[in-house]
Backbone as JSON Lines, residues from 0, in Angstrom:
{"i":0,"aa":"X","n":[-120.59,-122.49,74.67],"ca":[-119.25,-122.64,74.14],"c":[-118.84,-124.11,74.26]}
{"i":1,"aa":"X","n":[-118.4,-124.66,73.65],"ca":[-117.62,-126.0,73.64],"c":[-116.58,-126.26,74.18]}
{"i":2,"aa":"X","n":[-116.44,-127.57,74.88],"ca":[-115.41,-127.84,75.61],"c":[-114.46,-128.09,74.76]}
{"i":3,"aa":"X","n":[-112.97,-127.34,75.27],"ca":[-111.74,-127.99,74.61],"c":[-111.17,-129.23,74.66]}
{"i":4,"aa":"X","n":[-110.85,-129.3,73.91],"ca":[-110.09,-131.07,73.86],"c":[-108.51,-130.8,74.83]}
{"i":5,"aa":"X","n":[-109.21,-131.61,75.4],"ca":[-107.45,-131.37,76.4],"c":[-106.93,-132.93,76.44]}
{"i":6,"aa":"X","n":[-105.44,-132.84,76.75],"ca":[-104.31,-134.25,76.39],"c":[-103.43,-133.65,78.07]}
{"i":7,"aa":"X","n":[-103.58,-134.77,78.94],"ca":[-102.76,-134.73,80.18],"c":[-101.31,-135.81,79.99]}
{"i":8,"aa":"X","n":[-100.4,-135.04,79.72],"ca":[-99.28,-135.53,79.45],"c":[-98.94,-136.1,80.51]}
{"i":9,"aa":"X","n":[-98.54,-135.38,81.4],"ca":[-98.22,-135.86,82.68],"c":[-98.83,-137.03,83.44]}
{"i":10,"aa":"X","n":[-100.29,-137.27,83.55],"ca":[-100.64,-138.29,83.63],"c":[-100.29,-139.68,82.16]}
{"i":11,"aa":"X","n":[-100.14,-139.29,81.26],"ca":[-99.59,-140.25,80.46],"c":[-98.39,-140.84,80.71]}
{"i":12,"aa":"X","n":[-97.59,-140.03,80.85],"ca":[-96.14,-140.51,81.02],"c":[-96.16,-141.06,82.55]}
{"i":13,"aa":"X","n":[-96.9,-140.47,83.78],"ca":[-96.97,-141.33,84.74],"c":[-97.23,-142.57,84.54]}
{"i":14,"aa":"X","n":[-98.17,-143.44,83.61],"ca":[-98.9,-144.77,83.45],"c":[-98.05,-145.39,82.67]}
{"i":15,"aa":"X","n":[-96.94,-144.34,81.93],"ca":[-95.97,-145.28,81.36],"c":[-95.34,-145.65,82.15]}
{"i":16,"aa":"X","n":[-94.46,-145.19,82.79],"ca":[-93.34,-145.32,83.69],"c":[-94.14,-145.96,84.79]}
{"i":17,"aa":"X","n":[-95.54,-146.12,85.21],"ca":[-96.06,-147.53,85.71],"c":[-96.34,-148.24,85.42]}
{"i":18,"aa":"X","n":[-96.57,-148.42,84.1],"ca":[-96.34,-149.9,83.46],"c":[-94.93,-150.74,83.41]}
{"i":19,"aa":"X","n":[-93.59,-149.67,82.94],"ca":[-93.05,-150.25,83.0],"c":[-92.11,-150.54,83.88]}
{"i":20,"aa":"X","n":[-92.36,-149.67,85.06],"ca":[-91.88,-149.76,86.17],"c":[-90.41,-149.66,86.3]}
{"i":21,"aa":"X","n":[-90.21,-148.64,85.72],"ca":[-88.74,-147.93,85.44],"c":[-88.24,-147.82,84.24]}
{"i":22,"aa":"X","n":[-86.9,-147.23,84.23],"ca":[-86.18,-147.04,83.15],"c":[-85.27,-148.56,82.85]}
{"i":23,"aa":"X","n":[-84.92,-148.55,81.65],"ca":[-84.58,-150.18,80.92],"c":[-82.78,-149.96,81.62]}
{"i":24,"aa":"X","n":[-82.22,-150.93,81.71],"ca":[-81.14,-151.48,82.82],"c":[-80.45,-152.01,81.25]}
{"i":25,"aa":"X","n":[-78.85,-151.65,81.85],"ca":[-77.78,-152.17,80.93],"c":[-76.61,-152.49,81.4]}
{"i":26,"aa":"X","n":[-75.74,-153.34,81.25],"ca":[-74.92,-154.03,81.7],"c":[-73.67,-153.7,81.43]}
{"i":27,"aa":"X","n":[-72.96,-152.79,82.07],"ca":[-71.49,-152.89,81.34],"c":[-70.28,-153.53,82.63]}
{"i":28,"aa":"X","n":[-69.51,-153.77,81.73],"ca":[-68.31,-154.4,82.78],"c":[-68.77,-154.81,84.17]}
{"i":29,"aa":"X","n":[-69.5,-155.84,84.1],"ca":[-70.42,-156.25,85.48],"c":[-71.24,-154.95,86.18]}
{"i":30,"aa":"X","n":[-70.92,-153.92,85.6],"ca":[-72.05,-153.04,86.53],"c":[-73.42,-152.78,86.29]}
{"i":31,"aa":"X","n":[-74.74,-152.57,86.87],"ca":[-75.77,-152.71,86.02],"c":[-76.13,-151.07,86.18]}
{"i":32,"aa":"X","n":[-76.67,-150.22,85.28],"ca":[-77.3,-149.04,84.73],"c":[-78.35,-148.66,84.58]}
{"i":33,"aa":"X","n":[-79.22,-147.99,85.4],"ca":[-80.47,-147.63,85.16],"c":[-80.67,-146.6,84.28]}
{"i":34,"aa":"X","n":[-81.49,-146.57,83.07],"ca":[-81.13,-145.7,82.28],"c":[-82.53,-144.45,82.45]}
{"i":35,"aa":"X","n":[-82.54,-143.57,81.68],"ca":[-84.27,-142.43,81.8],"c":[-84.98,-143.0,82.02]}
{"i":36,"aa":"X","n":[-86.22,-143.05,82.33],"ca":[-87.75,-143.23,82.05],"c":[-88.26,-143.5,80.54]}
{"i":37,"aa":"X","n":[-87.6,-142.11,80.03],"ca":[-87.52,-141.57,78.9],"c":[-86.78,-140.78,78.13]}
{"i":38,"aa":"X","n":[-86.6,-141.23,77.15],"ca":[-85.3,-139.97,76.88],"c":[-85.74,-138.53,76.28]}
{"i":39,"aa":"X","n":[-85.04,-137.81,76.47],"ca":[-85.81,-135.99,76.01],"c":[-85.3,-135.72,75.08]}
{"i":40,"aa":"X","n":[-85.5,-134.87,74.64],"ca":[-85.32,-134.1,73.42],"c":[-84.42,-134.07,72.34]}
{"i":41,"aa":"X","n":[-83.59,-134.13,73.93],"ca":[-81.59,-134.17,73.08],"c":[-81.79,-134.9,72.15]}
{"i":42,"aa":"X","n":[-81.79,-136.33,73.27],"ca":[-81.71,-137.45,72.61],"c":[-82.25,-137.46,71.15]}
{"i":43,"aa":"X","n":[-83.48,-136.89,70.72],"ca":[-84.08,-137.32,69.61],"c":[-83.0,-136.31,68.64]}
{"i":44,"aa":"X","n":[-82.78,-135.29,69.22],"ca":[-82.16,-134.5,68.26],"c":[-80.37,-134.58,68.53]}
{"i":45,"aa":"X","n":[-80.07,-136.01,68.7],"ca":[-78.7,-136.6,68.75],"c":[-78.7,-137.36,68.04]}
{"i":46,"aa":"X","n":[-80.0,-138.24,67.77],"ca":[-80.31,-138.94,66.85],"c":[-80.52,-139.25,65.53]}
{"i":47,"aa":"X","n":[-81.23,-137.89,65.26],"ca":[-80.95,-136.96,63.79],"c":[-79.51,-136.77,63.71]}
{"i":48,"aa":"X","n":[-78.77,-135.89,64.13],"ca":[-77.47,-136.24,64.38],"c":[-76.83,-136.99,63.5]}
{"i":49,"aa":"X","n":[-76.7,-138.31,64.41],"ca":[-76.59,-139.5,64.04],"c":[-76.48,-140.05,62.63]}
{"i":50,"aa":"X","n":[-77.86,-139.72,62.01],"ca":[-78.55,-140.3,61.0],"c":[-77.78,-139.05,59.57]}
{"i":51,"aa":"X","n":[-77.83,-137.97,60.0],"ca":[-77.72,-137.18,59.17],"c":[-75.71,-137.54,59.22]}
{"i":52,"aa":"X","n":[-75.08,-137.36,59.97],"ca":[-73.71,-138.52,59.48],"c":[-73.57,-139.38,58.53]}
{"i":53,"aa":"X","n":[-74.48,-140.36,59.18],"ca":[-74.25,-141.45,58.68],"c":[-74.92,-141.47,56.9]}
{"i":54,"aa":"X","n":[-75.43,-140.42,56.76],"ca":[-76.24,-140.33,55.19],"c":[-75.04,-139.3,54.65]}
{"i":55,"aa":"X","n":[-74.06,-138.52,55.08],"ca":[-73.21,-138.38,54.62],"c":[-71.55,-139.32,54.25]}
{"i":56,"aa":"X","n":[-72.09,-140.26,55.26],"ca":[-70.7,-140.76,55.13],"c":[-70.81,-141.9,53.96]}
{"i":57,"aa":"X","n":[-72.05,-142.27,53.82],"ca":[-72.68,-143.22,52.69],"c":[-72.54,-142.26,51.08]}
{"i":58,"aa":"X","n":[-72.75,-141.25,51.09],"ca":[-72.45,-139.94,50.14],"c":[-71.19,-139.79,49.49]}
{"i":59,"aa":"X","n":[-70.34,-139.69,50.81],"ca":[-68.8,-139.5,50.65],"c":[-67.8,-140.83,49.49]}
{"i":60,"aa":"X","n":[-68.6,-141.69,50.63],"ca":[-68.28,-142.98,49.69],"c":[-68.17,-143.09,48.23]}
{"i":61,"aa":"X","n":[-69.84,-142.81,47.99],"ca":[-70.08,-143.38,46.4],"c":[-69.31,-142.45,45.56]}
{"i":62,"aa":"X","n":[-69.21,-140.77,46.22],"ca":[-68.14,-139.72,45.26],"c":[-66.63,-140.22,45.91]}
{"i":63,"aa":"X","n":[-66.41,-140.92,46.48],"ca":[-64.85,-141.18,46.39],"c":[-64.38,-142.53,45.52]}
{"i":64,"aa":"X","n":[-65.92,-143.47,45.12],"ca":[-65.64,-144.27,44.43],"c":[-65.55,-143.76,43.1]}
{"i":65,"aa":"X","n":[-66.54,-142.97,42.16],"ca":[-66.68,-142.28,41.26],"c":[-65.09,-141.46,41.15]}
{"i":66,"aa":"X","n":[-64.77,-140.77,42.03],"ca":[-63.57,-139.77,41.79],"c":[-62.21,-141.04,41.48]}
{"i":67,"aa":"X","n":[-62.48,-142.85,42.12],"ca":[-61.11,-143.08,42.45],"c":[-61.47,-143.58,40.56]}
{"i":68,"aa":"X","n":[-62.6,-144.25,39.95],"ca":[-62.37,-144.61,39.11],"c":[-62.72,-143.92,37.61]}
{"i":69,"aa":"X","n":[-62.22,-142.31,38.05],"ca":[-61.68,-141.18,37.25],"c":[-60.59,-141.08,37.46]}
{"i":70,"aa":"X","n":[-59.78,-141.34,38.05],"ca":[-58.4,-141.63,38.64],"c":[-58.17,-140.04,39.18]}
{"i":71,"aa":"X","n":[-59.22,-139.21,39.92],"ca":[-58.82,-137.98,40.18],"c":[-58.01,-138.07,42.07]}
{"i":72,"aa":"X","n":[-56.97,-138.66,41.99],"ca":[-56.23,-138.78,43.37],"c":[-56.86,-137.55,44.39]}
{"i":73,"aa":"X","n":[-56.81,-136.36,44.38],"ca":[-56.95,-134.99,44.9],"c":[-57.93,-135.24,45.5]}
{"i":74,"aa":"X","n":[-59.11,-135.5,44.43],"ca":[-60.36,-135.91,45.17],"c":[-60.66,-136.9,46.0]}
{"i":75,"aa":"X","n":[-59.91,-138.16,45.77],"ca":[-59.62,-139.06,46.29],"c":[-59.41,-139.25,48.07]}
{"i":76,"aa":"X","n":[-58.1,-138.23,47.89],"ca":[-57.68,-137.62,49.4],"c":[-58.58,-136.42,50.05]}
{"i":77,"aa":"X","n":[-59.23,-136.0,49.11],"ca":[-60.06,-134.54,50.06],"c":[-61.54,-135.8,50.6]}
{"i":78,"aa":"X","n":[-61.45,-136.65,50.04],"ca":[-62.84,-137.63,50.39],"c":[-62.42,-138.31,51.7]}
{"i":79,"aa":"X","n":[-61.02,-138.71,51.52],"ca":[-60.58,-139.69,52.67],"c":[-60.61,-138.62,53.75]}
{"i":80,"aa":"X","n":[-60.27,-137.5,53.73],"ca":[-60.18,-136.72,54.64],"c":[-61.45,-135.99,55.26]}
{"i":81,"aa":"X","n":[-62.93,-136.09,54.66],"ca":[-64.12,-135.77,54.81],"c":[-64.39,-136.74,55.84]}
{"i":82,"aa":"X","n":[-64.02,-138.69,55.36],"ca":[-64.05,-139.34,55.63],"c":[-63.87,-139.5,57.21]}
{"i":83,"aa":"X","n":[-62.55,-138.97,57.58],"ca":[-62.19,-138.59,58.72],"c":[-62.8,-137.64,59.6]}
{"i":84,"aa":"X","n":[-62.84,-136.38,59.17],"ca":[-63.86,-135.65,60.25],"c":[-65.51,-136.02,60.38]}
{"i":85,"aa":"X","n":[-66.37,-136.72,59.69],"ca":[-67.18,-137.46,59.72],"c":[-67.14,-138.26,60.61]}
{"i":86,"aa":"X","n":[-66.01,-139.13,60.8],"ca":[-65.72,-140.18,62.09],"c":[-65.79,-139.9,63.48]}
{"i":87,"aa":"X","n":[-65.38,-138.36,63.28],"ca":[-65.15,-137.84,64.58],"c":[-66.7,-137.34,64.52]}
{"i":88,"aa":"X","n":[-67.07,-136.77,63.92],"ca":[-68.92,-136.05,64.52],"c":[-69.73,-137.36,64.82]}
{"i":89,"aa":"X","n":[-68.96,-138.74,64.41],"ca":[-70.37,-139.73,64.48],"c":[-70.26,-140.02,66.01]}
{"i":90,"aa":"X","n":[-68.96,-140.04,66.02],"ca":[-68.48,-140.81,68.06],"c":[-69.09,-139.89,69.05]}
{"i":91,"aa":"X","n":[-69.05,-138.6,68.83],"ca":[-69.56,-137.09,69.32],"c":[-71.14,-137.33,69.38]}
{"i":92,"aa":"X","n":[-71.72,-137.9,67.84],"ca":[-72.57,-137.89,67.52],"c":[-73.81,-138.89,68.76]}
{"i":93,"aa":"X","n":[-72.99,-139.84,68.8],"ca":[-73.3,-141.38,69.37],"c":[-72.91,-141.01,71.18]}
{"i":94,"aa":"X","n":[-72.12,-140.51,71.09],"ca":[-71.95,-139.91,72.85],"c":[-72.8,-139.34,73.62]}
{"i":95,"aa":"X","n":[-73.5,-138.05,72.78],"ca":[-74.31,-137.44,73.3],"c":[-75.53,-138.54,73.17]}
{"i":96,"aa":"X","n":[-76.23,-139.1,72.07],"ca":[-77.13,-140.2,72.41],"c":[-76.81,-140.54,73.73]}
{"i":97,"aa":"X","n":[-76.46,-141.49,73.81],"ca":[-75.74,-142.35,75.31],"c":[-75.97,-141.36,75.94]}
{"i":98,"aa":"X","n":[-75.17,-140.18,75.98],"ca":[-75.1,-139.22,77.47],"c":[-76.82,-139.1,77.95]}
{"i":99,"aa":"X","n":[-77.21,-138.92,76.69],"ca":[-79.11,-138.34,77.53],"c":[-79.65,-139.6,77.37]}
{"i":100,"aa":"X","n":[-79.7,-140.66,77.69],"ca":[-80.18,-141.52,78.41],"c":[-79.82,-142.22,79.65]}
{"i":101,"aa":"X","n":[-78.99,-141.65,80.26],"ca":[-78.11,-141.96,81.66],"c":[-78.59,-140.69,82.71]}
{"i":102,"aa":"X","n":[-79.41,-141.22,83.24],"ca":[-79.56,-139.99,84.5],"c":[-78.13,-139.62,85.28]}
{"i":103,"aa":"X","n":[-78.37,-138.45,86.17],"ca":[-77.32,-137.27,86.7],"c":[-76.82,-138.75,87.51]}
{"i":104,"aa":"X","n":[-75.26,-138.65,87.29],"ca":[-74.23,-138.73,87.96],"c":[-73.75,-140.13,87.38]}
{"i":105,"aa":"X","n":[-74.73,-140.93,86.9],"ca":[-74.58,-142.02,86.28],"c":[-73.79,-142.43,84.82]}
{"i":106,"aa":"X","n":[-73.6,-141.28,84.21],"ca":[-72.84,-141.11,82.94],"c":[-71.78,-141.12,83.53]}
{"i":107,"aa":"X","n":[-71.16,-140.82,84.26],"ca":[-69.73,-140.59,84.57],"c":[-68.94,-141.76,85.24]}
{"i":108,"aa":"X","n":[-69.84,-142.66,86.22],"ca":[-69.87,-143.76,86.02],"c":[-69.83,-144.75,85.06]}
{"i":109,"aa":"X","n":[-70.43,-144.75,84.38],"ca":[-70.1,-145.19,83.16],"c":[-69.09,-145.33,82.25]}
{"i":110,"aa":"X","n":[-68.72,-143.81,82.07],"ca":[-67.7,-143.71,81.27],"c":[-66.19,-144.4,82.35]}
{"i":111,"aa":"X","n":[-66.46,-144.42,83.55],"ca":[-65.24,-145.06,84.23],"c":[-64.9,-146.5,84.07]}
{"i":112,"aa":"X","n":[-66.0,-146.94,83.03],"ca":[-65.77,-148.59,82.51],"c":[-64.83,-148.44,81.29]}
{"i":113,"aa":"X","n":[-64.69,-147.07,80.99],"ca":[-64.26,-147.02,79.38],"c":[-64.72,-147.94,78.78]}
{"i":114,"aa":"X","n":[-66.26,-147.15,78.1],"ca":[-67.07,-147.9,77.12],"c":[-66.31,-147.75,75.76]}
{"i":115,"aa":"X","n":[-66.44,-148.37,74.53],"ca":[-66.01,-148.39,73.12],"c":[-66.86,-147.94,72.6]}
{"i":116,"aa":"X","n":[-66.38,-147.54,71.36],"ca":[-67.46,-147.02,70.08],"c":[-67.99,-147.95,69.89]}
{"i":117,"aa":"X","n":[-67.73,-149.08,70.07],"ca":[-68.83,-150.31,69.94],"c":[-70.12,-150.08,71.05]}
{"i":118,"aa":"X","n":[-69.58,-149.61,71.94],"ca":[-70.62,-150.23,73.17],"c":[-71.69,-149.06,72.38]}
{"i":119,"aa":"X","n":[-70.99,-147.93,72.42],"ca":[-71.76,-146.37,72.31],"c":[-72.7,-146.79,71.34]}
{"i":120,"aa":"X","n":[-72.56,-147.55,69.89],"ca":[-73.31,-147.9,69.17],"c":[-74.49,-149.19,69.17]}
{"i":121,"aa":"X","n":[-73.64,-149.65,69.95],"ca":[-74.68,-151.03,70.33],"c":[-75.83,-150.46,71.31]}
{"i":122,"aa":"X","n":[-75.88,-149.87,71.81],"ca":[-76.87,-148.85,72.83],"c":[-77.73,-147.83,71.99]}
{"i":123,"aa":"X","n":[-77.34,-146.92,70.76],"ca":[-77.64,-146.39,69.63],"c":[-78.63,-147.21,69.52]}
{"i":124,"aa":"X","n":[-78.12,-148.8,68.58],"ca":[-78.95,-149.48,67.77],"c":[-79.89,-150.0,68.31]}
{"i":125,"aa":"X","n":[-79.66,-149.99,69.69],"ca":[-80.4,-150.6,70.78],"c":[-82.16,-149.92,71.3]}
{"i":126,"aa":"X","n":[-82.26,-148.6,71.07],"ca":[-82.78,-147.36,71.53],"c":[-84.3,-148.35,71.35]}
{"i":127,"aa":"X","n":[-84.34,-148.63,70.43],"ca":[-86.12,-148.79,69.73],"c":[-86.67,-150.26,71.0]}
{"i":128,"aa":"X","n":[-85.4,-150.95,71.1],"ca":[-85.68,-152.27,72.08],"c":[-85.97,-152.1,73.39]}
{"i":129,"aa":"X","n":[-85.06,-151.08,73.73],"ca":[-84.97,-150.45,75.1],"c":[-85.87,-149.55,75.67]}
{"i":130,"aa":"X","n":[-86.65,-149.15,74.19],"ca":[-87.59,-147.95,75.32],"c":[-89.0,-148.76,74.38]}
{"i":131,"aa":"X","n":[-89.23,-149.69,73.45],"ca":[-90.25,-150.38,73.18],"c":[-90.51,-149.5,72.45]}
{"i":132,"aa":"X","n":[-90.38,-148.68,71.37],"ca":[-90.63,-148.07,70.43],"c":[-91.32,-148.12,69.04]}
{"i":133,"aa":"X","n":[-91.54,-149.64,68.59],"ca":[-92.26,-150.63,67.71],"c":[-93.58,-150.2,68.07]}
{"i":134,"aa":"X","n":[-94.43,-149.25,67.51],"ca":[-95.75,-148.95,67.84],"c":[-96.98,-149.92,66.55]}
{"i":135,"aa":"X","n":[-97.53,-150.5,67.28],"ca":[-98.89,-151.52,66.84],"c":[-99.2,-150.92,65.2]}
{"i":136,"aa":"X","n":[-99.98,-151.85,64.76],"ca":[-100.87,-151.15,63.36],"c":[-101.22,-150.14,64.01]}
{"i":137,"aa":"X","n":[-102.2,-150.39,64.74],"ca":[-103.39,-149.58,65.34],"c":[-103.02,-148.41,66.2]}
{"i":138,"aa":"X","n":[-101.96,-148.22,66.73],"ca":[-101.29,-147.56,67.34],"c":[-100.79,-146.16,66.31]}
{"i":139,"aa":"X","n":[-99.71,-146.94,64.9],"ca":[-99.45,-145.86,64.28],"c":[-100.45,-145.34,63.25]}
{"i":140,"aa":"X","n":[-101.48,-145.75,63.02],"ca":[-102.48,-145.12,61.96],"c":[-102.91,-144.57,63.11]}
{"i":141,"aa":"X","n":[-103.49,-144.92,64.03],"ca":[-104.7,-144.16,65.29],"c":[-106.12,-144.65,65.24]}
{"i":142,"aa":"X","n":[-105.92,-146.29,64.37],"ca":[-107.05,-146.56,64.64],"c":[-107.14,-147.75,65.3]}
């Protein structure tokens, strides 16, 4: 019988997190933040999230430009108002990001700096820098 191909995760992610010898550090209001190792699941699926917002709110736009220069007002205002609850799922959206990359007890800390939707997003845009996510040629083909 043939041997199975086996993949030791656990030893992988150990050699990460010894290479890089912790989770990436962030700075708010003079305090410094140790953030995951890695971020889980959420995160990726906060991220979608995220993305799937933000491809609506780009949507909303081009039909509220189209509706304003039909001069259909109605539509106009049901867009501005899409516009609005959109705003609110992106901050929600962008929170939970942030939240799952802050280990236990450390989010709450955090939030006692009263971060901005700026910060929340600058940390967002930040994700690929912070956890080194830019994978090689050779890396993303597999050769």
């Amino acid at each position: 019988m043939p041997e199975r191909v086996r993949m030791d995760l656990d030893a992988s992610k150990a050699a990460r997190r010894e290479a890089r010898g912790g989770g990436p550090i962030i700075t708010h209001n003079g305090r410094e933040f140790e953030l995951v190792d890695e971020p889980g699941g959420d995160v990726v699926d906060s991220l979608e999230d995220v993305g799937a917002v933000l491809e609506r709110q780009a949507e909303v736009r081009v039909e509220q430009e189209v509706a304003r220069q039909a001069g259909d007002k109605d539509a106009v205002a049901a867009l501005d108002e899409e516009l609005g609850r959109l705003g609110f799922r992106s901050l929600a959206a962008l929170r939970a990001v942030c939240q799952g990359l802050f280990p236990n007890g450390s989010w709450e800390l955090f939030l006692e700096g009263k971060p901005s939707l700026l910060d929340y997003a600058t940390i967002v845009r930040g994700i690929d820098q912070l956890y080194d996510l830019s994978m090689g040629e050779s890396e993303a083909s597999g050769s």
